[in-house]
C-alpha positions in Angstrom: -5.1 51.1 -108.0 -2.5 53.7 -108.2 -2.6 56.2 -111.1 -0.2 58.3 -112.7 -0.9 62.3 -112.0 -0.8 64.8 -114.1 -0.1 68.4 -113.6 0.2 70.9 -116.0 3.6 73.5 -116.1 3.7 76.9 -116.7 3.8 75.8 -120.8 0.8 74.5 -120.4 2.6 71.5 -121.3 0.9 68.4 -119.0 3.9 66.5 -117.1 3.5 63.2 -115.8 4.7 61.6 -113.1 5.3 57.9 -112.9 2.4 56.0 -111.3 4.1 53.7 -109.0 7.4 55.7 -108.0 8.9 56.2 -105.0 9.2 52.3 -104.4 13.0 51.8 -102.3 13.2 48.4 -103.0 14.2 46.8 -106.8 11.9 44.5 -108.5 14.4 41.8 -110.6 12.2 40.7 -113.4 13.2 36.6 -114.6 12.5 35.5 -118.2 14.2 33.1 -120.9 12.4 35.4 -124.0 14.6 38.0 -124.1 12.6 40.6 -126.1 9.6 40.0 -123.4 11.9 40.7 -120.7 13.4 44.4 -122.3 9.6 45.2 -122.8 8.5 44.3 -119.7 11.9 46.0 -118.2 11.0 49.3 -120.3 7.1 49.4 -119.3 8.0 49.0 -115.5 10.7 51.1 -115.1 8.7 53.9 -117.3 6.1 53.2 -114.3 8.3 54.5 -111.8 9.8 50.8 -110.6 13.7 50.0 -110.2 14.0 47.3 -112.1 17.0 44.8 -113.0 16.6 42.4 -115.8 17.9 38.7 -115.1 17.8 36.6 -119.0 16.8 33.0 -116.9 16.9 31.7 -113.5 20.4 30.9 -113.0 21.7 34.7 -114.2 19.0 35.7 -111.3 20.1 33.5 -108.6 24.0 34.9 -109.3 22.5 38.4 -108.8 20.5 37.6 -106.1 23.3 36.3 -104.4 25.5 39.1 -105.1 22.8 41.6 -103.7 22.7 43.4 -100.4 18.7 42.7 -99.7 18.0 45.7 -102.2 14.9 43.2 -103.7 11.6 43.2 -102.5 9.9 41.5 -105.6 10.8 38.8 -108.4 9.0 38.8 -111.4 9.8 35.2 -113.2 8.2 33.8 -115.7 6.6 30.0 -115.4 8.2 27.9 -118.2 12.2 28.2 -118.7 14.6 25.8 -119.6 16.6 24.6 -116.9 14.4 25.6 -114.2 10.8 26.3 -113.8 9.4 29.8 -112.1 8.3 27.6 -109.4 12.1 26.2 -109.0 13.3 29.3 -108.9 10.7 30.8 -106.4 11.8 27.9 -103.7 15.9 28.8 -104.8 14.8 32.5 -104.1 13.1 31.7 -101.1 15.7 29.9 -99.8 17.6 32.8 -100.3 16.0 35.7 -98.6 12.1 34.7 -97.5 11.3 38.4 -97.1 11.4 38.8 -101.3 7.8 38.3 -102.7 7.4 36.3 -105.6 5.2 37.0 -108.6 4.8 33.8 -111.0 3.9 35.4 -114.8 2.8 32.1 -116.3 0.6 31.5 -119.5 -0.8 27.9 -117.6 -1.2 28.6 -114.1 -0.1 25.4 -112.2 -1.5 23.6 -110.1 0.4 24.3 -107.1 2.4 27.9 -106.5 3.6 27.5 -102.4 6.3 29.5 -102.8 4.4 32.2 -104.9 2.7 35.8 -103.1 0.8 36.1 -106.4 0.0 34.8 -110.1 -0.3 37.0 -113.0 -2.0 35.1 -115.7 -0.4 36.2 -119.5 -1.2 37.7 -121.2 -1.5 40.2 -118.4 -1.4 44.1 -119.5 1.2 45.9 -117.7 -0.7 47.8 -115.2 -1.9 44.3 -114.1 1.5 43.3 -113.5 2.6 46.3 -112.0 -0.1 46.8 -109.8 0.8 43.2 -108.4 4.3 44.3 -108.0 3.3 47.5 -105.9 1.0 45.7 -104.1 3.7 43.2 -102.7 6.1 46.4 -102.2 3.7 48.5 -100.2 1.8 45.7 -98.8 0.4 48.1 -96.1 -0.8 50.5 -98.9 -4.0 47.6 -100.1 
């Protein structure tokens, strides 16, 4: 796993730098719980990630569409009205098949085709985000 480093300046001060920077691609994070998705937003951008934060499936679809391939990961959580994570992975896939896909989901289910990888919740973020780098920098596991 990827760690943060730490160096120390001429203050003596310690600065970090994020663990999981220098990732080109944007991560769009899905989720109907608004307050889970600005903390999950925060803690992976504070890691160094690009992230863009899409309040359901159907607000991520619409920026999906209107992107330029800039994604490399989605982050959607499994139970949202109007459309599962799993619905949206297929809709995403069917997309762009090059984005990975990272189901969050409380009840795994049964069957995840169009998943890379399930994060069970509660997940701490450096579970998530080590996910998320690891489908970003798939050469780097």
């Amino acid at each position: 796993m990827t760690s943060a480093h730490t160096d120390r300046s001429d203050s003596g001060l310690q600065k970090h730098e994020p663990a999981f920077a220098g990732h080109r691609r944007k991560v769009l994070l899905v989720d109907d719980d608004a307050m889970l998705l600005r903390a999950v937003e925060g803690g992976l951008a504070t890691m160094g990630f690009a992230v863009v934060a899409a309040e359901g499936p159907r607000t991520a679809l619409d920026i999906l569409r209107a992107s330029t391939g800039e994604f490399g990961v989605v982050v959607t959580d499994f139970s949202m009205p109007g459309m599962s994570g799993l619905e949206l992975a297929s809709a995403v896939r069917g997309l762009d098949p090059r984005i990975r896909i990272v189901l969050h989901a409380a009840t795994p289910p049964a069957s995840s085709a169009d998943v890379d990888q399930v994060v069970e919740k509660p997940a701490c973020l450096s579970e998530l985000a080590s996910a998320v780098a690891a489908l970003l920098n798939p050469q780097s596991t």
